[in-house]
C-alpha positions as CSV (number, residue, x, y, z in Angstrom):
1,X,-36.3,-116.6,119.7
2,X,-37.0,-116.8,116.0
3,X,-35.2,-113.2,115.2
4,X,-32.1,-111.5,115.6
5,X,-31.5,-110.4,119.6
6,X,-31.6,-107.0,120.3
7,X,-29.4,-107.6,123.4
8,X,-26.9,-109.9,123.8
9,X,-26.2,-110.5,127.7
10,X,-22.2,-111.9,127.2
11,X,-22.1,-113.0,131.0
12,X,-24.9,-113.9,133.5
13,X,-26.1,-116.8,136.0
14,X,-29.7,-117.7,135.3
15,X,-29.1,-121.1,136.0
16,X,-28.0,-120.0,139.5
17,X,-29.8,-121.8,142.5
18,X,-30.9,-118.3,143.3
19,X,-33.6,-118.8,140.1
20,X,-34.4,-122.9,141.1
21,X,-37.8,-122.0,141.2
22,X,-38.1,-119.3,137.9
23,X,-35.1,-120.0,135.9
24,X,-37.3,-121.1,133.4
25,X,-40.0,-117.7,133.5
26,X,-36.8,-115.5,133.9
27,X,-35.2,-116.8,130.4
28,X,-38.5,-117.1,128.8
29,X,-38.9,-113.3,129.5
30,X,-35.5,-112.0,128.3
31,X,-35.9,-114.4,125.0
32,X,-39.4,-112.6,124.4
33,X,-37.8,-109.2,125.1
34,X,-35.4,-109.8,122.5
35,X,-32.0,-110.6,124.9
36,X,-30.7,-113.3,124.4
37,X,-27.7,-114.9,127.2
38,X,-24.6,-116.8,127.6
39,X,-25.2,-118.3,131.4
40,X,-21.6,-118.5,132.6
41,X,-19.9,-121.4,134.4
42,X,-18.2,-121.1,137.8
43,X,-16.8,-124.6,139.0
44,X,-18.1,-128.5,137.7
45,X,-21.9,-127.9,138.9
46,X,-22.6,-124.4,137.7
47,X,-20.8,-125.4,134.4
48,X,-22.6,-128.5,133.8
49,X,-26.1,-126.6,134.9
50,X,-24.8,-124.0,132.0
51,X,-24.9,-126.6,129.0
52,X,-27.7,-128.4,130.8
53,X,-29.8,-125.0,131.0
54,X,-28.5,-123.4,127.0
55,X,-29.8,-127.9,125.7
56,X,-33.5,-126.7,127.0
57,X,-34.0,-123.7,124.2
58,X,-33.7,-124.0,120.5
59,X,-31.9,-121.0,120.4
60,X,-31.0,-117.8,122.5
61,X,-29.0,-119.4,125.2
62,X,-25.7,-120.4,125.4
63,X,-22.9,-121.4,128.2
64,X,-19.4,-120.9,129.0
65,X,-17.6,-123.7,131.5
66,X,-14.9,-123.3,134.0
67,X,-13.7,-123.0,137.5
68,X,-14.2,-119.4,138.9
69,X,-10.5,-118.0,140.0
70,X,-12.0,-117.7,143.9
71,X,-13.3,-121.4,143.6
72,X,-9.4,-122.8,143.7
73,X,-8.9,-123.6,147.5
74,X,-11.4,-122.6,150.1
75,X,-13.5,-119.5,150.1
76,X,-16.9,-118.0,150.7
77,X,-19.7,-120.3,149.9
78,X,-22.5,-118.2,148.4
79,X,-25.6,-120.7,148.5
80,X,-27.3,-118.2,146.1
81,X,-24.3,-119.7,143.6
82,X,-24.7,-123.3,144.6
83,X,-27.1,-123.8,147.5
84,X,-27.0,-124.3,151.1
85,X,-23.9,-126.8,151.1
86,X,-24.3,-130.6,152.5
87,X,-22.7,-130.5,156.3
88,X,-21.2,-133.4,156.6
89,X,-19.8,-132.4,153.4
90,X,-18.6,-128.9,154.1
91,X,-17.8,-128.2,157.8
92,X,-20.2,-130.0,160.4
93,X,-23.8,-129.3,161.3
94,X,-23.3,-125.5,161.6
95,X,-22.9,-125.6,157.9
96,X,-26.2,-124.3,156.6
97,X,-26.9,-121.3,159.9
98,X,-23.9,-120.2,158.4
99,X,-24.9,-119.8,155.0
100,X,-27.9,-118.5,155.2
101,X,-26.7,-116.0,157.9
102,X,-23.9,-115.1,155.5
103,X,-21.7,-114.9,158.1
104,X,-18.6,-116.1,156.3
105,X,-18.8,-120.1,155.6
106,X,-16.0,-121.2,153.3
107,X,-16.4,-124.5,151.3
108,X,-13.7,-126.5,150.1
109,X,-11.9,-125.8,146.5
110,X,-12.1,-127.1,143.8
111,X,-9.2,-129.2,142.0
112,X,-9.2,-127.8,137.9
113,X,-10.3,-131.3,136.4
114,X,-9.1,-130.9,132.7
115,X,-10.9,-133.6,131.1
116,X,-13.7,-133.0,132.5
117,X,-13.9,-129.7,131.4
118,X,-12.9,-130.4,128.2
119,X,-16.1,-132.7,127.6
120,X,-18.4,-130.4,128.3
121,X,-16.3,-127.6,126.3
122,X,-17.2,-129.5,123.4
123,X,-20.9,-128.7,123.6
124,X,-22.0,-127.1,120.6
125,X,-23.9,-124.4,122.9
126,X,-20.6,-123.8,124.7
127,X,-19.2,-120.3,123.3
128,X,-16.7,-119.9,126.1
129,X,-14.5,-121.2,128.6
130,X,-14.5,-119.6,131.9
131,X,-15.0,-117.8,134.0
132,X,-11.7,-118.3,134.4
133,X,-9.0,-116.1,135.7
134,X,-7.4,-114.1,138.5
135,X,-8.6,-112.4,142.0
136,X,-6.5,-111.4,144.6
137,X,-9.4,-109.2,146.6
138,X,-9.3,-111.7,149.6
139,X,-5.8,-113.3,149.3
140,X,-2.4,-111.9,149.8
141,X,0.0,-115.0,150.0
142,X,1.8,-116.0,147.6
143,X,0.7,-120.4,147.8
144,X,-2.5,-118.7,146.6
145,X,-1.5,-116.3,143.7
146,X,0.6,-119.4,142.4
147,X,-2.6,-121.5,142.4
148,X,-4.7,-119.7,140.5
149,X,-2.3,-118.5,138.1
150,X,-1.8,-122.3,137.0
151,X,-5.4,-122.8,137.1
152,X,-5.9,-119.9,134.7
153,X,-3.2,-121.4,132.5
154,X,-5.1,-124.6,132.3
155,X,-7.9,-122.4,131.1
156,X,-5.9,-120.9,128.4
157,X,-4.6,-124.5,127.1
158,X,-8.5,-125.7,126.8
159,X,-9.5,-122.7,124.9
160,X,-6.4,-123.5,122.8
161,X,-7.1,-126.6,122.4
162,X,-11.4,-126.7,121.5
163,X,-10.5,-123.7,119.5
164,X,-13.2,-121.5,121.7
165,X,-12.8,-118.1,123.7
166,X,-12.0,-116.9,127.3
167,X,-14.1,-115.8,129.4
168,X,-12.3,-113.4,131.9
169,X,-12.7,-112.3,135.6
170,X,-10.1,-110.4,137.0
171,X,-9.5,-108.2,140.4
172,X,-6.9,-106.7,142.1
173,X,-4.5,-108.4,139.6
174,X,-4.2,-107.4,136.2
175,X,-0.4,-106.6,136.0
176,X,-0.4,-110.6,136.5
177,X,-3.1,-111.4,133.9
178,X,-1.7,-109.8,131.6
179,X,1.2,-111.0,131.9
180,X,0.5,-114.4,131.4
181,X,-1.9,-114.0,128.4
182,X,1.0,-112.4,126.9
183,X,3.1,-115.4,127.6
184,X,0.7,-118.1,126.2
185,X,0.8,-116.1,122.8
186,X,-3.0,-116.8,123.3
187,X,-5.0,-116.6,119.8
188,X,-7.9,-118.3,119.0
189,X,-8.2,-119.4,115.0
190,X,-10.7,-117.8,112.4
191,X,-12.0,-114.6,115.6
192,X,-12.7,-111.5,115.9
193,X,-11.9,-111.7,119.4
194,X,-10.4,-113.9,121.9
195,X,-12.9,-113.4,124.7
196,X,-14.1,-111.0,127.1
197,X,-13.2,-109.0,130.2
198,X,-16.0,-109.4,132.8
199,X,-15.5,-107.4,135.9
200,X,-13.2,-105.2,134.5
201,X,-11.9,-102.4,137.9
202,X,-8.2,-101.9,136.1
203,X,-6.8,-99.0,134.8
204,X,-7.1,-97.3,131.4
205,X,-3.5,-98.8,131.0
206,X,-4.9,-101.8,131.3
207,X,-7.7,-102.0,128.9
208,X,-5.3,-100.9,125.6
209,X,-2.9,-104.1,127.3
210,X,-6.6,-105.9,126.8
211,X,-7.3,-104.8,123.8
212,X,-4.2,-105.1,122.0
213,X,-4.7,-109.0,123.3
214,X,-7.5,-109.4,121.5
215,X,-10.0,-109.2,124.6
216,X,-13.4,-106.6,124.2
217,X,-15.2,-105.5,127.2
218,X,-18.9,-105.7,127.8
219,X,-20.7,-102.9,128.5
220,X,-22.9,-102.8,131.6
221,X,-26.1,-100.8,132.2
């Protein structure tokens, strides 16, 4: 892309196993249309994929890393995310039926690995960290809320600490979000902004909270 974008897509997954076999044609396309990306990080693969995908472009595309809030302990395995999972790996040789027939496979969560994180954070193509957050949509116990609120904080001392933004998802809990980006006094030096609000369901409530934080909201067509 050797102009200004028209478009700037804040948050999207090109370097998704769903696009193995066009990642490459799909970017290509969006760069020559005048949109340019940030390809967003879920847990340690998708992350990595992220800088690895943004290093393959001059400019255009960029990455965000962390580990999705529903990524923490056990949950639905989406092989369009990260592929049909390994069996012996994730459950025994039903594994993969299970996957593809969606009928509800979890795989195993993810422990929030702060240095390793950190390294790739430091990627000059990395704009953001996250996704990073909280989603209570499938949980209700408490073990669980507890979990990824720590996680998220984790989140918050990284973006702290390389100086970069947040990248937010958030559902079914924003009373608790809030809350805790109010708490870690959260401000990143020398920006306009201190990240964005992907997903955003709450309440109009909510998104003054949000904005008064410093967080924008993308808009969506």
């Amino acid at each position: 892309m050797s102009t200004t974008p028209q478009f700037f897509d804040v948050h999207t997954h090109a370097h998704f196993v769903a696009f193995k076999e066009d990642s490459d044609e799909v970017i290509r396309r969006a760069l020559e249309a005048g949109v340019a990306m940030v390809n967003v990080g879920t847990q340690r693969d998708t992350s990595r994929s992220a800088v690895e995908t943004a290093e393959r472009y001059a400019e255009g595309v960029y990455a965000t890393v962390g580990l999705h809030p529903i990524h923490t302990e056990r949950s639905y395995h989406d092989d369009k995310e990260l592929g049909l999972p390994n069996p012996s790996a994730f459950g025994g040789p039903t594994a993969k039926s299970a996957a593809k027939s969606g009928s509800g496979f979890v795989s195993r969560g993810e422990d929030f690995d702060y240095e390793y994180y950190k390294a790739l954070a430091q990627h000059p193509k990395v704009v953001a960290i996250g996704e990073c957050g909280l989603d209570y949509y499938r949980i209700l116990n408490l073990e669980s809320r507890i979990l990824q609120e720590n996680v998220f904080r984790k989140h918050i001392m990284l973006a702290q600490e390389v100086h970069k933004p947040l990248m937010i998802h958030c559902r079914n809990a924003f009373n608790d979000l809030i809350s805790i980006v109010r708490d870690s006094k959260f401000q990143i030096l020398n920006s306009n902004s201190n990240g964005v609000v992907h997903f955003f369901t709450g309440t109009v409530d909510d998104a003054r909270k949000l904005l008064d934080l410093g967080f924008s909201f993308p808009s969506a067509g």
